[in-house]
C-alpha positions as CSV (number, residue, x, y, z in Angstrom):
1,X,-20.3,-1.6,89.8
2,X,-22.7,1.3,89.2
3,X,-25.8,0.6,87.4
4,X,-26.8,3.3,84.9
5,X,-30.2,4.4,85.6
6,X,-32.8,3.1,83.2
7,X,-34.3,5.5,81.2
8,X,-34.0,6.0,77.3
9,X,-30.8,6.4,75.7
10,X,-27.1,5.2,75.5
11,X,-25.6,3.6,78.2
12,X,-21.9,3.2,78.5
13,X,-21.0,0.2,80.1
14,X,-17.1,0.9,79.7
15,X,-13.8,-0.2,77.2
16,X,-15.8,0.6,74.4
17,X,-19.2,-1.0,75.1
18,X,-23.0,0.3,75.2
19,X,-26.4,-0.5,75.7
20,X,-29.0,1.2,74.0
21,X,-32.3,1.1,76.5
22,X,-36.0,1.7,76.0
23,X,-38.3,1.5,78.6
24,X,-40.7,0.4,79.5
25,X,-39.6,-2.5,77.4
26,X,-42.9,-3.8,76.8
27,X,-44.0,-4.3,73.1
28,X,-41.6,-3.1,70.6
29,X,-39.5,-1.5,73.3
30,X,-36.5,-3.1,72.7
31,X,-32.7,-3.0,73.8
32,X,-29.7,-2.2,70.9
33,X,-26.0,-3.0,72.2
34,X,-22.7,-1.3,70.6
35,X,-19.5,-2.6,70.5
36,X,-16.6,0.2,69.3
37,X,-12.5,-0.8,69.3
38,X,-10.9,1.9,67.3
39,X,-12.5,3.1,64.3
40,X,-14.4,-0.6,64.2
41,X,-18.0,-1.3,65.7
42,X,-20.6,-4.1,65.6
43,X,-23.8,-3.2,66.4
44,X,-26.4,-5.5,68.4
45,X,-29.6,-4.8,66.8
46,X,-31.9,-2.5,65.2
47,X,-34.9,-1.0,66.2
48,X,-38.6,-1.4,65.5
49,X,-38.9,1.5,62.9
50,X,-36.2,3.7,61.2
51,X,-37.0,7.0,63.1
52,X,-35.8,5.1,66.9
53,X,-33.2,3.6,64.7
54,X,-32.1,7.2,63.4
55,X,-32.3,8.8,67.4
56,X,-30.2,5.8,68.7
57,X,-27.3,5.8,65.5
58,X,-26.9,9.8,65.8
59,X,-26.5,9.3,69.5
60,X,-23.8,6.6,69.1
61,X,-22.1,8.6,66.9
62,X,-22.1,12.0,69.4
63,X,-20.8,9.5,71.9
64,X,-17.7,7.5,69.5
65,X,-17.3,9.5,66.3
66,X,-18.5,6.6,64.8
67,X,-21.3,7.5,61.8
68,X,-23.7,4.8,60.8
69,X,-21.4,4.3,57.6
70,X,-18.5,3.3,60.0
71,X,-20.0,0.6,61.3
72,X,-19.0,-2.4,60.0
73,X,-20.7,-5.4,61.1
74,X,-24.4,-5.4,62.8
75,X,-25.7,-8.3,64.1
76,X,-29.7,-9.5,64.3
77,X,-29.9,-11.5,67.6
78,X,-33.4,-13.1,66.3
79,X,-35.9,-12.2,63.4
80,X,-38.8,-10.0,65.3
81,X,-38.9,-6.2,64.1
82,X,-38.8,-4.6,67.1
83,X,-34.9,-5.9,66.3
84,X,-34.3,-5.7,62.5
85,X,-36.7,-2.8,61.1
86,X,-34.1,-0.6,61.0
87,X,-31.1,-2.4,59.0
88,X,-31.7,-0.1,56.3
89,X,-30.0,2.5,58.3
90,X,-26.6,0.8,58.6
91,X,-26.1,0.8,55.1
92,X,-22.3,-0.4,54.9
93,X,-22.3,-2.9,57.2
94,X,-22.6,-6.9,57.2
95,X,-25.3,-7.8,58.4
96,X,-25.2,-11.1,60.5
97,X,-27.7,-13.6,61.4
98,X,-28.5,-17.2,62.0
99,X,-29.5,-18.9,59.2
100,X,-32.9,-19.4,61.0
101,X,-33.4,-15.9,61.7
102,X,-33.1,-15.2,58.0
103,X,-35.3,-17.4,56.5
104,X,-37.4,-16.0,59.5
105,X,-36.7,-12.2,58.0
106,X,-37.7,-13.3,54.8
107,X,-41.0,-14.6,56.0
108,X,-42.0,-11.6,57.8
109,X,-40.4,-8.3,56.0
110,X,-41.2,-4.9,56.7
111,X,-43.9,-4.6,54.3
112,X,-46.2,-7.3,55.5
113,X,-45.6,-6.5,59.4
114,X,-47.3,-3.0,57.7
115,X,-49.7,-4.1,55.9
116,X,-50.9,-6.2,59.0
117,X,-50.7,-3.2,61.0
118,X,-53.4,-1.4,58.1
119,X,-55.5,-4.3,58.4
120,X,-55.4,-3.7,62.1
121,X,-56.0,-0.3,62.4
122,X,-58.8,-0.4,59.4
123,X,-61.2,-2.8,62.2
124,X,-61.0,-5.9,59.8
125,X,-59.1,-8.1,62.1
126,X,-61.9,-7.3,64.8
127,X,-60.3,-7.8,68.8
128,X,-57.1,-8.9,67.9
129,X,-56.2,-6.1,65.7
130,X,-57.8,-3.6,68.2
131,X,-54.7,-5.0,70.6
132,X,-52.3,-4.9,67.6
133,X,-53.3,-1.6,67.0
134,X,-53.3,-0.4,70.5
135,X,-49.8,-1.9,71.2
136,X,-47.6,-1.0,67.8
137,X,-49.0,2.4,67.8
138,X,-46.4,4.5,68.7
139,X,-44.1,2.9,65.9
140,X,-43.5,4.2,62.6
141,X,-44.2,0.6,60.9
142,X,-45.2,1.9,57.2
143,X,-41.6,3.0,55.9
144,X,-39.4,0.5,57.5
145,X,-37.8,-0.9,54.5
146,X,-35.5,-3.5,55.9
147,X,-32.5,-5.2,55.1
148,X,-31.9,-9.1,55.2
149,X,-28.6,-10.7,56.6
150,X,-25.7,-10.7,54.5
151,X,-23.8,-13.7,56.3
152,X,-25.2,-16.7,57.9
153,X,-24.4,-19.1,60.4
154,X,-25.8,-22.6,61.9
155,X,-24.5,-22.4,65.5
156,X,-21.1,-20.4,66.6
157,X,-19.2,-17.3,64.7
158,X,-16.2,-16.0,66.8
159,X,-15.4,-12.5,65.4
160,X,-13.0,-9.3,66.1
161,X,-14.0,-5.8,66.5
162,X,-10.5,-4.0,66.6
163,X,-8.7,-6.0,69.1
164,X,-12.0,-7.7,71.0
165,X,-13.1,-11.1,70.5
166,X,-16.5,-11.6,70.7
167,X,-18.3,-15.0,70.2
168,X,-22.1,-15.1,68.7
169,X,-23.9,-18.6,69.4
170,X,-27.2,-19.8,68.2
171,X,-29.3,-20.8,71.1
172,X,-32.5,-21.3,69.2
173,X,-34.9,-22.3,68.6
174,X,-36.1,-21.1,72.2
175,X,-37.8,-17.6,71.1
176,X,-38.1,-17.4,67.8
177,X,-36.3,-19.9,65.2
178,X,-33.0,-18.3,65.8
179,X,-31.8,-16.6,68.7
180,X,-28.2,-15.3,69.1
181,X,-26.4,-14.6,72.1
182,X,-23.5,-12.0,71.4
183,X,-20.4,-12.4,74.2
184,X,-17.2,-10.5,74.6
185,X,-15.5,-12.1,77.1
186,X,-12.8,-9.4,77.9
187,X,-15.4,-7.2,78.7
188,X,-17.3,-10.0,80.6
189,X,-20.6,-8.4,78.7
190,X,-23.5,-10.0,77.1
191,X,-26.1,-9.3,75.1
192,X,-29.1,-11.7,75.1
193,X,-31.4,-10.5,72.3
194,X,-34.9,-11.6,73.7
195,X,-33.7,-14.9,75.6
196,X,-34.0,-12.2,78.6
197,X,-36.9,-10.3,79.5
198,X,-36.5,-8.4,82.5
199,X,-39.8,-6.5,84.0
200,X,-42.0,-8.0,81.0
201,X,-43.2,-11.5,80.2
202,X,-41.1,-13.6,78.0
203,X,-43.1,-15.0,75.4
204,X,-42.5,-18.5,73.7
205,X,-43.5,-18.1,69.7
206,X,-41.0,-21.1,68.8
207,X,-39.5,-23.1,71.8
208,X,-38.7,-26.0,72.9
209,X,-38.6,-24.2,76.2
210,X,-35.9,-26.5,77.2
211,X,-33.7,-24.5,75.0
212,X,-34.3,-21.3,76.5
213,X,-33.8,-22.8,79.9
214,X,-30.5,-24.1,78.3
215,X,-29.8,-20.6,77.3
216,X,-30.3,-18.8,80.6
217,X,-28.0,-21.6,82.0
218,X,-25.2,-20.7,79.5
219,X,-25.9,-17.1,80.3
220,X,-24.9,-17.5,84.1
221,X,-22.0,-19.5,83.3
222,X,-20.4,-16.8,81.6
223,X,-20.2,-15.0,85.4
224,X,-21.1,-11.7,83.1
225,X,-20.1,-8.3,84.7
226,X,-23.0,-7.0,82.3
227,X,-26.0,-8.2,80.8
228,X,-27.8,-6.5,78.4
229,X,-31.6,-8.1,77.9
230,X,-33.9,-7.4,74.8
231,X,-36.1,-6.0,76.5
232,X,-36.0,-4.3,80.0
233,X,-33.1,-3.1,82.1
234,X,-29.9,-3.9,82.8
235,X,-29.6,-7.2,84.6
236,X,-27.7,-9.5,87.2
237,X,-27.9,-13.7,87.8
238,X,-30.8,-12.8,89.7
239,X,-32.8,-11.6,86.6
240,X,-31.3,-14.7,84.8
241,X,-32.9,-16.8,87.1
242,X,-36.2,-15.2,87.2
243,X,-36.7,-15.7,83.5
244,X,-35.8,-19.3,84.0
245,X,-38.6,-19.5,87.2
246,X,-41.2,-18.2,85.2
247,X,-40.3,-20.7,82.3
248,X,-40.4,-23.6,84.3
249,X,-43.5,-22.5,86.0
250,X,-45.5,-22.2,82.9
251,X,-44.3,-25.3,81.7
252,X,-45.4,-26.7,84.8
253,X,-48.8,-25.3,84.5
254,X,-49.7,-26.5,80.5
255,X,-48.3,-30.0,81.0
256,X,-50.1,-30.9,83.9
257,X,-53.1,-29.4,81.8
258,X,-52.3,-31.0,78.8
259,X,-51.7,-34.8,80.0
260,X,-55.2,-33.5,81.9
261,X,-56.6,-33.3,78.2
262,X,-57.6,-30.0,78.7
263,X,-58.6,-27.7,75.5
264,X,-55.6,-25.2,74.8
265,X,-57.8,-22.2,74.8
266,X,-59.5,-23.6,78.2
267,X,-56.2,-23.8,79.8
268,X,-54.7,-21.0,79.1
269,X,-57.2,-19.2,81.5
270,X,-57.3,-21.8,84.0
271,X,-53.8,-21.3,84.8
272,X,-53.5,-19.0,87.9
273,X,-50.7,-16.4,87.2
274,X,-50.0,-15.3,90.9
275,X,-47.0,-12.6,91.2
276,X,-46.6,-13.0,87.4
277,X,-50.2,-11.4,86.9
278,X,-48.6,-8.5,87.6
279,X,-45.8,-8.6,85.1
280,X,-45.9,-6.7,82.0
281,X,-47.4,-7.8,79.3
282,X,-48.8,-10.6,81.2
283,X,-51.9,-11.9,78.7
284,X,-48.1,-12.8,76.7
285,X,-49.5,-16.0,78.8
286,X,-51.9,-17.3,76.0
287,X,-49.0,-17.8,73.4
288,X,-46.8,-19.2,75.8
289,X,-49.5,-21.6,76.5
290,X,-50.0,-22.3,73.1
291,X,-46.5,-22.9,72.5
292,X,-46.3,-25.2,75.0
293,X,-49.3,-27.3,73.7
294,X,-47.9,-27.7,70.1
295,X,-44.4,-28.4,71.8
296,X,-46.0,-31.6,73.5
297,X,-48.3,-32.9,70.7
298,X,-45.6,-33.0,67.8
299,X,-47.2,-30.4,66.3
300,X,-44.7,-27.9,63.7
301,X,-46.7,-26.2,61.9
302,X,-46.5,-22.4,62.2
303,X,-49.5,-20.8,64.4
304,X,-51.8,-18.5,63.6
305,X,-50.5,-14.7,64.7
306,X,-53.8,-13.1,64.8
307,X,-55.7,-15.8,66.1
308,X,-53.0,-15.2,69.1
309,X,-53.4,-11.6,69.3
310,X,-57.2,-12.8,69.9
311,X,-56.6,-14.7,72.4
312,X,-54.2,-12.5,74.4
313,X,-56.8,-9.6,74.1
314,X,-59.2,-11.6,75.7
315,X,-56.5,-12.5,78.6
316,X,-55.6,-8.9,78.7
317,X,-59.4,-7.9,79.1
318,X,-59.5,-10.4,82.0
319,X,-56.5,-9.1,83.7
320,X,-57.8,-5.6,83.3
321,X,-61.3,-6.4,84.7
């Protein structure tokens, strides 16, 4: 098996399946998946704005005949924008989601992941809105106009595209609330949403991280000729795992700082990142941190976004210095 090189664009991963890649897969640089059996076609994922959305669907269509109005089913692996922003450009089609993802999607819709991006840019949300700023900047944020799920489900949703199965299951909450996993298992291809970062630093926003651990597990059972990540390149069992050994080790590192009764904020740069410092997106380190801490203490109440763009600008500056 051949590899397509990673660079932007459509990758055909054969029988009627593609990847959609953007490097460097760093913030908002996120993965899209197609799957096409006759004139039917699912769609895994939007992008973070409508113009990326636009670029990818014409380039879909060049390589299927399939138009954006001729796909019939698109599914949202997880809630996050760099995922969703663009629904509004598959007009016609169901959209799918876990129920947690949607309520997730109507928490966060288009308009206020703009307005915090104004608020950003204007200087009023001091150093974490210079990082906000800095990161989301090459993303048209302003007119994405959204569109929320159309059909829910709690855990599993086996579907058909032509003559494929393919099986979508709820692994969340690992990432975000809701994280699906799309499979078709003829193909032996997988797409993971953002259970797999590959190259980048996965970050934790809902956990447990037992669940995500879970997750990668399920993902190397599957024996996967293909596996499409959220965010990075095309991977192998051997990206799988690395997920999973930088998972564990940050668990690792905030319980034994935790039952230490170490402050959150203090441990977060006490821990000593090693080869993962050189990750991308390695301050991603704070929320995970974070994460971890509420994870132990009970504690369910949502956290604070900005605060957490704070605190990964200041473990960005560090990195940097």
């Amino acid at each position: 098996m051949t590899r397509p090189t990673y660079r932007r664009g459509l990758a055909e991963l054969g029988d009627g399946l593609f990847a959609w890649l953007q490097p460097d897969g760093g913030w908002g640089w996120s993965n899209a998946g197609l799957i096409v059996d006759g004139d039917q076609a699912l769609l895994v994922d939007t992008l973070f704005d409508e113009p990326l959305t636009a670029a990818m669907l014409d380039a879909m269509r060049d390589a299927t005949g399939i138009p954006p109005e001729g796909i019939g089913r698109l599914v949202n692996t997880h809630a996050n924008g760099d995922h969703t922003h663009g629904n509004a450009l598959v007009a016609h089609a169901e959209v799918i989601a876990s129920r947690a993802a949607a309520r997730e999607m109507a928490e966060l819709p288009p308009q206020r992941v703009a307005q915090l991006m104004a608020g950003a840019r204007s200087g009023a949300l001091g150093p974490a809105g210079a990082m906000i700023a800095e990161v989301f900047a090459p993303f048209d944020l302003a007119s994405a106009r959204g569109r929320a799920p159309t059909c829910t489900f709690e855990r599993e949703l086996d579907l058909v595209v032509g003559d494929k199965p393919v099986l979508l299951r709820n692994v969340g909450p690992a990432h975000t609330a809701g994280d699906v996993i799309v499979y078709a298992p003829a193909q032996r291809t997988v797409f993971t949403g953002d259970i797999l970062f590959i190259d980048s630093t996965p970050i934790i926003w809902a956990g447990p991280v037992g669940n995500w651990l879970a997750a990668c597990e399920w993902i190397l059972s599957l024996e996967a000729e293909w596996i499409v990540p959220g965010h990075g390149p095309l991977t192998d069992p051997a990206g799988v795992r690395r997920v999973q050994e930088y998972l564990s080790f940050v668990d690792r590192e905030a319980r034994t700082r935790f039952d230490a009764g170490i402050p959150v904020e203090e441990a977060v740069f006490d821990v000593a990142l090693g080869e993962y410092r050189h990750w991308l997106d390695a301050e991603r380190i704070a929320v995970n941190v974070h994460s971890l801490y509420r994870e132990y203490s009970g504690d369910a109440s949502p956290p604070d976004v900005v605060a957490l763009f704070g605190l990964m600008a200041a473990v960005r500056r560090r990195l940097r210095a």
